[in-house]
LOZA-944789 format. One record per residue (C-alpha): x negated, y negated, z negated. Coordinates in Angstrom, 2 decimals, decimal comma, always signed. Layout:
+---------+---------+---------+
:      xx :      yy :      zz :
+---------+---------+---------+
:       X :       Y :       Z :
...
+---------+---------+---------+
//
This chain:
+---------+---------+---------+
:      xx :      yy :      zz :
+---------+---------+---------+
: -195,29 :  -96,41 : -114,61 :
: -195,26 :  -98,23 : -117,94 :
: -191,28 :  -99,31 : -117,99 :
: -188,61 : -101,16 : -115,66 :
: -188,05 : -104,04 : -114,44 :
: -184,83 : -105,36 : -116,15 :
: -182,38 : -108,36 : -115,55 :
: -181,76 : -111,36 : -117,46 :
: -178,12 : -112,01 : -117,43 :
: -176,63 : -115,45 : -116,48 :
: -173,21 : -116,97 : -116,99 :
: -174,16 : -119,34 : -114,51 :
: -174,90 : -119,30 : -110,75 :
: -174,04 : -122,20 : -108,75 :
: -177,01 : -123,73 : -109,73 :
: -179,24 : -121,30 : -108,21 :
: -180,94 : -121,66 : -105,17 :
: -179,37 : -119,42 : -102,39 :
: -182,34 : -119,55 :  -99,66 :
: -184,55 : -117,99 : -102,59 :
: -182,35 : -114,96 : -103,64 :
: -180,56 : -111,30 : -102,46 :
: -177,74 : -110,11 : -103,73 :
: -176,44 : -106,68 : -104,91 :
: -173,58 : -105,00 : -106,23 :
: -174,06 : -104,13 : -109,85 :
: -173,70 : -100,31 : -110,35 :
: -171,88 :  -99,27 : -113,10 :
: -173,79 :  -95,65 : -113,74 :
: -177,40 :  -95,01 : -115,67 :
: -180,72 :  -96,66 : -114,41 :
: -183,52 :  -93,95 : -113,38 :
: -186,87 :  -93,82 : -111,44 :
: -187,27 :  -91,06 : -109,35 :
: -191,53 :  -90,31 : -109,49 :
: -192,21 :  -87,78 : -107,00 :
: -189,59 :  -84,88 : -107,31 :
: -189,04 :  -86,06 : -111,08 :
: -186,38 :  -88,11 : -112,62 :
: -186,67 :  -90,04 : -115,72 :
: -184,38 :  -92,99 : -117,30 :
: -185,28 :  -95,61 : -119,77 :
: -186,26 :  -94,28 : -122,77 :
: -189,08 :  -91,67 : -123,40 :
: -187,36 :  -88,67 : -123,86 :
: -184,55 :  -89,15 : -120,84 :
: -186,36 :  -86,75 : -118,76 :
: -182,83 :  -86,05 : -116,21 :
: -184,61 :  -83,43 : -113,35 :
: -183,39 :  -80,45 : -114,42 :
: -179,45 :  -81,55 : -114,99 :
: -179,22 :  -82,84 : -111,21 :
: -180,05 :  -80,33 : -109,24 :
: -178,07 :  -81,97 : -106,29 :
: -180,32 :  -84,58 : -105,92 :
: -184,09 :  -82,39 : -104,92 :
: -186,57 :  -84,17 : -102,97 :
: -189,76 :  -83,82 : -102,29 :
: -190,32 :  -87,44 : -101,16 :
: -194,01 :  -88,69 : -102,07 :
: -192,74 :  -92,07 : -103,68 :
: -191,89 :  -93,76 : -106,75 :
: -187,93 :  -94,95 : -106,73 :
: -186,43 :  -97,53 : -108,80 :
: -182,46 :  -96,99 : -108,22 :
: -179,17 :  -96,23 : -110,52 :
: -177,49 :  -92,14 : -111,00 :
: -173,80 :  -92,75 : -109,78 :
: -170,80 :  -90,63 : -109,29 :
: -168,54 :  -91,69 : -106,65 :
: -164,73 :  -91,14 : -107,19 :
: -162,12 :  -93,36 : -105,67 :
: -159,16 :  -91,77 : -107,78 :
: -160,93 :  -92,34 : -110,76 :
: -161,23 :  -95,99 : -112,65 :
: -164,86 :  -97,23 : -112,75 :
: -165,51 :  -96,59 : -116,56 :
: -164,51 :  -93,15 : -116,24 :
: -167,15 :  -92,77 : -113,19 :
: -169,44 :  -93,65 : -115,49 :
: -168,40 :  -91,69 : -118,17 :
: -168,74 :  -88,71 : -115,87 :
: -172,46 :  -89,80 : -115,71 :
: -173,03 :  -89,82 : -119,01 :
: -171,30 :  -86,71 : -119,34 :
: -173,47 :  -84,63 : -116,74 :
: -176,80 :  -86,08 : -118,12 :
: -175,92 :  -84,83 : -121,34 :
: -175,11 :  -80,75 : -120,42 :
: -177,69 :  -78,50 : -121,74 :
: -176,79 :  -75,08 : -120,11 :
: -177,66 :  -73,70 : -117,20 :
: -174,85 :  -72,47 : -116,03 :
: -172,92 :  -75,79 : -117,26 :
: -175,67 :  -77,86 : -114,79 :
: -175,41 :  -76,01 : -111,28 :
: -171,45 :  -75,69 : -111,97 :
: -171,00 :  -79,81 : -112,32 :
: -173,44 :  -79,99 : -109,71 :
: -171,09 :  -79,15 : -107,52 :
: -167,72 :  -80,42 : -109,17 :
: -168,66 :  -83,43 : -109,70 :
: -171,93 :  -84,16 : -108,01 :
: -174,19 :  -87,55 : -108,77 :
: -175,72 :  -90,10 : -106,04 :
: -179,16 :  -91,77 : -106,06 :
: -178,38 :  -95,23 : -104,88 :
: -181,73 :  -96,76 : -104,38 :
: -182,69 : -100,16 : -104,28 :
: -186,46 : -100,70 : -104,58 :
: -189,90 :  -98,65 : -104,29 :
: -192,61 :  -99,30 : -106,52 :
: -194,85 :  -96,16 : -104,54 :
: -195,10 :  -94,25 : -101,51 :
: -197,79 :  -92,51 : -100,33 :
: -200,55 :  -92,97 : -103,14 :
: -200,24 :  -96,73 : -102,63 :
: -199,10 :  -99,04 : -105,42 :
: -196,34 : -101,37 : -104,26 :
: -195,11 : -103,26 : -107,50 :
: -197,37 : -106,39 : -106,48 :
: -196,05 : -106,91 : -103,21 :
: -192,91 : -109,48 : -102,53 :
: -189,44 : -107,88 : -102,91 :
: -188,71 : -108,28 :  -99,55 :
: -191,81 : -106,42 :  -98,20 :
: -191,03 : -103,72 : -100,36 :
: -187,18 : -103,88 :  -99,33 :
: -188,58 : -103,33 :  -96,01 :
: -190,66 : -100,15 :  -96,28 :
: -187,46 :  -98,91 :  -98,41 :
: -185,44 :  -99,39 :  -95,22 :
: -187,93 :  -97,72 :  -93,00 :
: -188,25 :  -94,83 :  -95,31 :
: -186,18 :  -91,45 :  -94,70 :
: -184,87 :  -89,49 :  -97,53 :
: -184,97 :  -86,01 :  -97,47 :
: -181,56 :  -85,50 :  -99,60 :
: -178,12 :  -86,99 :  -98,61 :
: -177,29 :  -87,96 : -101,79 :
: -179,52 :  -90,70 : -102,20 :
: -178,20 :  -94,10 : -100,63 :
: -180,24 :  -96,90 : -100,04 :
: -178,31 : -100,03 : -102,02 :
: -176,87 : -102,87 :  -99,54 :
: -178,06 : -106,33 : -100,18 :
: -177,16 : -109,51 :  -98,50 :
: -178,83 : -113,66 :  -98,62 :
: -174,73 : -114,55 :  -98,85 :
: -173,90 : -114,52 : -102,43 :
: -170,15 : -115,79 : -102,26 :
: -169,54 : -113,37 :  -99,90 :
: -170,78 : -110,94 : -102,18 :
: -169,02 : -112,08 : -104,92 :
: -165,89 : -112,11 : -103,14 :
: -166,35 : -108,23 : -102,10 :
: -167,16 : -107,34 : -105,55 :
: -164,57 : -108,29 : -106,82 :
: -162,21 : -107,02 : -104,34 :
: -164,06 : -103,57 : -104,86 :
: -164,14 : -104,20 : -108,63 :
: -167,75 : -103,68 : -109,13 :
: -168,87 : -104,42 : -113,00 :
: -170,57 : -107,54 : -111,43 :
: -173,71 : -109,15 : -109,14 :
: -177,49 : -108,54 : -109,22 :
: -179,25 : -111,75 : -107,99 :
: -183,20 : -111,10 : -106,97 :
: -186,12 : -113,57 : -105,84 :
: -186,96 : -112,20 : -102,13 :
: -190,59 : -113,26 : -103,54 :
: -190,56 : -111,96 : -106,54 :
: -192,88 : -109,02 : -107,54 :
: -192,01 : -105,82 : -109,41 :
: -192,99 : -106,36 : -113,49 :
: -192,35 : -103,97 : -115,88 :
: -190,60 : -106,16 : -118,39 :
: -187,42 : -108,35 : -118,86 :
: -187,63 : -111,09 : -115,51 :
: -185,29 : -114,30 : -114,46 :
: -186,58 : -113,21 : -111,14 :
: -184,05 : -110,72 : -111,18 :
: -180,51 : -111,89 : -112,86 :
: -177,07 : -109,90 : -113,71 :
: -174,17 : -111,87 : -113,48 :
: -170,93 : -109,79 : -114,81 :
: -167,28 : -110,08 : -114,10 :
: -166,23 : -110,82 : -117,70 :
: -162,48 : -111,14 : -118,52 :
: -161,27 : -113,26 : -121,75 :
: -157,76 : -113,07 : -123,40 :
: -156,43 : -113,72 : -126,76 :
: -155,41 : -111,10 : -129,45 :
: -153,98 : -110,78 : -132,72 :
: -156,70 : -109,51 : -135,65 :
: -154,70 : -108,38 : -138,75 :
: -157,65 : -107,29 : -140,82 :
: -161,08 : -106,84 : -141,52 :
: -164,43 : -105,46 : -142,51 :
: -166,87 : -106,90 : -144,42 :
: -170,89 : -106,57 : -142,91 :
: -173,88 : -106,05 : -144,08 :
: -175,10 : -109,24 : -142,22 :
: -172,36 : -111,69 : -143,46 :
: -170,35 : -111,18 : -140,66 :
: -167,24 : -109,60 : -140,29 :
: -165,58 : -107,24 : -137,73 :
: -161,71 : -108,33 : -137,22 :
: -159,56 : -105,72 : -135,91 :
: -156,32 : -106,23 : -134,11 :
: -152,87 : -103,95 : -134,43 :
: -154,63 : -101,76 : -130,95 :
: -157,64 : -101,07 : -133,22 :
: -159,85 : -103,82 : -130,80 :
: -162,90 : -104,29 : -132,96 :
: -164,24 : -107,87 : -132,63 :
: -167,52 : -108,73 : -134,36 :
: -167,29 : -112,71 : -135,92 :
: -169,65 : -114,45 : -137,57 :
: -170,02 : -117,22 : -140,20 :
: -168,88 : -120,23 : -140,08 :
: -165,44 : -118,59 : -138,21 :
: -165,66 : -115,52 : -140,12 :
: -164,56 : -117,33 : -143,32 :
: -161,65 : -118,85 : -141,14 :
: -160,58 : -115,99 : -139,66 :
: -160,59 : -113,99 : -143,27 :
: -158,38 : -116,75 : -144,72 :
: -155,86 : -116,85 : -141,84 :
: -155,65 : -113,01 : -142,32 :
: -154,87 : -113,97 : -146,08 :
: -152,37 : -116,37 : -145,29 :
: -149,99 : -115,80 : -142,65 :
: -151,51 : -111,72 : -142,07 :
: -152,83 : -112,44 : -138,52 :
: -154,88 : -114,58 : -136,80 :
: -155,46 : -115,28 : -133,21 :
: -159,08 : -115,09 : -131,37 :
: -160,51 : -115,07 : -127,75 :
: -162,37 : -112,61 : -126,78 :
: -164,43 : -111,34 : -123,57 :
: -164,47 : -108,01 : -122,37 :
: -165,99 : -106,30 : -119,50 :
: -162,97 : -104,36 : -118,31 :
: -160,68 : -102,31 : -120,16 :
: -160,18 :  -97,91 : -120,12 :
: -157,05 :  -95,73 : -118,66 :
: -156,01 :  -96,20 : -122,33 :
: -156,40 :  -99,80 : -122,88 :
: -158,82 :  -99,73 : -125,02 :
: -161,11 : -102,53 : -124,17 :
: -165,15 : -102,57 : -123,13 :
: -167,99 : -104,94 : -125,19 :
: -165,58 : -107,32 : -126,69 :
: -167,40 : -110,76 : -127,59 :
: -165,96 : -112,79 : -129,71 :
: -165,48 : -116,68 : -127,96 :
: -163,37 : -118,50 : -130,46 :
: -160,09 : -119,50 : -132,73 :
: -157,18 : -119,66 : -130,80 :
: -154,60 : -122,32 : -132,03 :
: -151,56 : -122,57 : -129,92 :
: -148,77 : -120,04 : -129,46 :
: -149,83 : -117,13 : -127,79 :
: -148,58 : -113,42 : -128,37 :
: -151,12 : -110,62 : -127,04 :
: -151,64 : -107,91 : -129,18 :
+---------+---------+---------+
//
């Protein structure tokens, strides 16, 4: 395995031939491949076996899929936080007691192996295929649902307040590298705050930050606007986009989108 297969992200699908593509729900948890019996994320040292002992199998296949934790009375950034959380305890004693607190799920949604034979070359939907025919030897891992109707999708994703879409040629073959065969689209929300101050970067840029403590990155020419606003009248108003906001309000990759200039109050 020399790396993942990773998403594009598009702002964008109408435009999209429907008859070409699947559909997912986008996961909000941490991508890993299982190899084998082994797990491993992203990066070279994210080696995850050992902290999940709920999810053993001795399944002779390579898995592409995403480490979830399933919690309806919890908010979706906090399921992920207790991801994050788990993959980062050290002890023992610490793993095999969250194991069963607050156990993880393997949701699965392609094969790049099974058996000795290489499947990354093959069309998605072949390999989709031998995923669904394949029987895993540890309830915890879920195989993820995909459909050809994307505004149906959409629709349920929203109702279900997934973090967004993944969009996937039914021809296209696994490469280990950054594809527009395979696309994220994200459920991005945009409102307007007040900054009231900054900080100078190293880059030129500034990073506004509102009365809440929202940290906004801007960049010339608006930073130079913004800062003389702040000056001015000590405030200035700004769009941003967010993915979703915390139990505590605080808000999740805020992008800044532009100068607001009629009357509205959001701090």
């Amino acid at each position: 395995m020399n790396g993942n297969m990773l998403c594009e992200t598009t702002k964008d699908i109408t435009k999209l031939e429907e008859d070409k593509f699947i559909c997912e729900f986008k996961e909000d948890g941490c991508r890993c491949v299982y190899n084998k019996g082994r797990f491993k994320g992203r990066s070279q040292n994210s080696q995850y076996t050992k902290k999940i002992p709920e999810l053993e199998s001795h399944l002779p296949a390579i898995l592409d899929g995403e480490l979830v934790y399933e919690n309806d009375k919890l908010e979706r950034y906090n399921r992920y936080l207790v991801v994050m959380s788990r993959l980062r305890v050290v002890s023992e004693f610490d793993i095999k007691i969250q194991s069963k607190i607050s156990p993880l799920k393997f949701k699965v949604f392609d094969i790049l192996e099974l058996n000795g034979e290489d499947l990354r070359d093959k069309p998605l939907m072949e390999r989709k295929e031998i995923l669904n025919n394949l029987e895993f030897d540890n309830p915890n891992f879920e195989k993820v649902e995909y459909s050809t109707e994307i505004e149906n999708v959409l629709f349920t994703a929203k109702e279900r307040k997934y973090e967004g879409i993944i969009l996937k040629k039914m021809d296209s073959t696994y490469q280990p590298r950054r594809s527009q065969d395979w696309l994220k689209f994200k459920f991005n929300i945009q409102k307007v705050i007040e900054v009231v101050e900054w900080e100078d970067n190293s880059d030129e840029s500034i990073t506004a930050i509102s009365k809440k403590g929202i940290r906004t990155k801007i960049n010339k020419p608006d930073c130079d606007n913004i800062k003389k606003q702040i000056e001015d009248k000590g405030k200035a108003k700004i769009t941003i986009e967010f993915l979703d906001t915390t139990d505590s309000g605080k808000v999740r990759f805020p992008i800044y989108k532009g100068v607001v200039i009629w009357e509205i109050i959001e701090h």
